[in-house]
TIZA-587124 format. One record per residue (C-alpha): x negated, y negated, z. Coordinates in nm, 2 decimals. Layout:
! residues N
GUMAR      X      Y      Z
GUMAR      X      Y      Z
...
END
This chain:
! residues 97
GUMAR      X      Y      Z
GUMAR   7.52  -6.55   0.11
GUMAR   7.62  -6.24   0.00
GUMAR   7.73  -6.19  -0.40
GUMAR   8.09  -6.08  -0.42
GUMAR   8.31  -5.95  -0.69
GUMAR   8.61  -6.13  -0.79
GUMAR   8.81  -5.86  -0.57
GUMAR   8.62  -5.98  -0.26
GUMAR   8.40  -5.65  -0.26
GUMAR   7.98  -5.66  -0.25
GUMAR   7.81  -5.60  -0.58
GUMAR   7.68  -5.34  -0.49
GUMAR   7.95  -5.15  -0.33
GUMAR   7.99  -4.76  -0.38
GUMAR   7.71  -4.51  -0.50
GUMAR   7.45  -4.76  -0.47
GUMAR   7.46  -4.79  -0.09
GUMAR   7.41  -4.42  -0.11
GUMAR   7.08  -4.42  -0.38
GUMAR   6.74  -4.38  -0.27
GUMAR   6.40  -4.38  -0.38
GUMAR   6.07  -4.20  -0.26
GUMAR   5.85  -4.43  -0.11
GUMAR   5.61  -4.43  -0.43
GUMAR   5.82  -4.52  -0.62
GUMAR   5.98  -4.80  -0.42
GUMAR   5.63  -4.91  -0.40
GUMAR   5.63  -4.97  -0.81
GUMAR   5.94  -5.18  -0.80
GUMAR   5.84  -5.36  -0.56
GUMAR   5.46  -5.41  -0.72
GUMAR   5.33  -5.30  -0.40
GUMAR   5.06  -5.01  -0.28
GUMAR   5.30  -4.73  -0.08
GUMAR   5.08  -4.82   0.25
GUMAR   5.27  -5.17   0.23
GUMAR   5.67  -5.02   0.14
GUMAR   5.52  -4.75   0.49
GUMAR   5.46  -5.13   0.66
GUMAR   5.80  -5.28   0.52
GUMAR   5.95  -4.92   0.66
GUMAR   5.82  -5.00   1.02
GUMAR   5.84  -5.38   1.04
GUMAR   6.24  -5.30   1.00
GUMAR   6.24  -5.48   0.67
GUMAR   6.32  -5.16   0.48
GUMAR   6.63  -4.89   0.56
GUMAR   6.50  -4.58   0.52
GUMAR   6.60  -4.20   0.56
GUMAR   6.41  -3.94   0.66
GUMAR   6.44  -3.60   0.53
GUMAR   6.17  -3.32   0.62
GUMAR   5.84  -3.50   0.62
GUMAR   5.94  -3.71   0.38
GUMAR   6.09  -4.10   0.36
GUMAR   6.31  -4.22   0.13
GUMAR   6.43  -4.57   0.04
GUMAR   6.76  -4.70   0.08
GUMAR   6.83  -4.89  -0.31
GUMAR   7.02  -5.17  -0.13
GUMAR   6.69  -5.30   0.10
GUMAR   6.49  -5.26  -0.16
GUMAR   6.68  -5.49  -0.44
GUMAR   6.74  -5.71  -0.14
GUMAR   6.39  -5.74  -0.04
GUMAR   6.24  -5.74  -0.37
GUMAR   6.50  -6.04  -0.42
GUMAR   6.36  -6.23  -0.14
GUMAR   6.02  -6.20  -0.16
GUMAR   5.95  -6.06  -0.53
GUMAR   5.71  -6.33  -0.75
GUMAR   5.56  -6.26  -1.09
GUMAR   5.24  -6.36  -0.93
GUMAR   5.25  -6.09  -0.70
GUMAR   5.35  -5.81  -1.04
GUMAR   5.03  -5.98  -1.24
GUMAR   4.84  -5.92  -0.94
GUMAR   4.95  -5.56  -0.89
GUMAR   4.90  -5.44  -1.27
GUMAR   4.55  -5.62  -1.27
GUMAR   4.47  -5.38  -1.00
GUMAR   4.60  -5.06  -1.18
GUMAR   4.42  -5.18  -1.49
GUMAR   4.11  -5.20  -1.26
GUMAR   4.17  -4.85  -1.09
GUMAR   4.27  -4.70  -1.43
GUMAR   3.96  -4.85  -1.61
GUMAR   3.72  -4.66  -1.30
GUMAR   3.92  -4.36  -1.32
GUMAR   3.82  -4.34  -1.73
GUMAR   3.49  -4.43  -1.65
GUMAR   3.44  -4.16  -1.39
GUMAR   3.56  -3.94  -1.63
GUMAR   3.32  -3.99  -1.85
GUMAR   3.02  -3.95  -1.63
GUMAR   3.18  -3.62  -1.50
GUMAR   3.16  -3.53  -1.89
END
């Protein structure tokens, strides 16, 4: 069921059907790599528009999938694996000197 204002209009009604978001950054709210938001995109699970070479996220099917299927199991899970990534970057770093 969809939420709806006292006045009988959607929540989210007006410039928010219009926002979007590049696909990195949809990725981060959704705690997900941007290979899985380009998956999302073509499983039809994600409106998208396209401008040049470039995709962008509609902010409507991203809250409402991120509703759906977010977890804070899935977020922990996603920042261990930056921590991990960040923590090889440093220490490739300091081999390169």
């Amino acid at each position: 069921m969809d939420e709806v204002e006292p006045e009988g209009e959607p929540l989210w009604s007006g410039a928010w059907e219009e926002m979007t978001v590049p696909v990195p950054v949809a990725a981060s709210l959704l705690c997900v790599r941007p290979y899985a938001v380009g998956q999302l995109i073509e499983g039809g699970h994600l409106a998208v528009e396209q401008r040049g070479n470039f995709r962008f996220v509609t902010l409507v099917s991203l809250f409402a999938y991120r509703r759906r299927h977010w977890s804070p199991e899935r977020a922990a899970r996603y920042n261990a694996s930056l921590d991990d990534a960040t923590a090889l970057d440093q220490a490739a770093d300091r081999i390169a000197g």
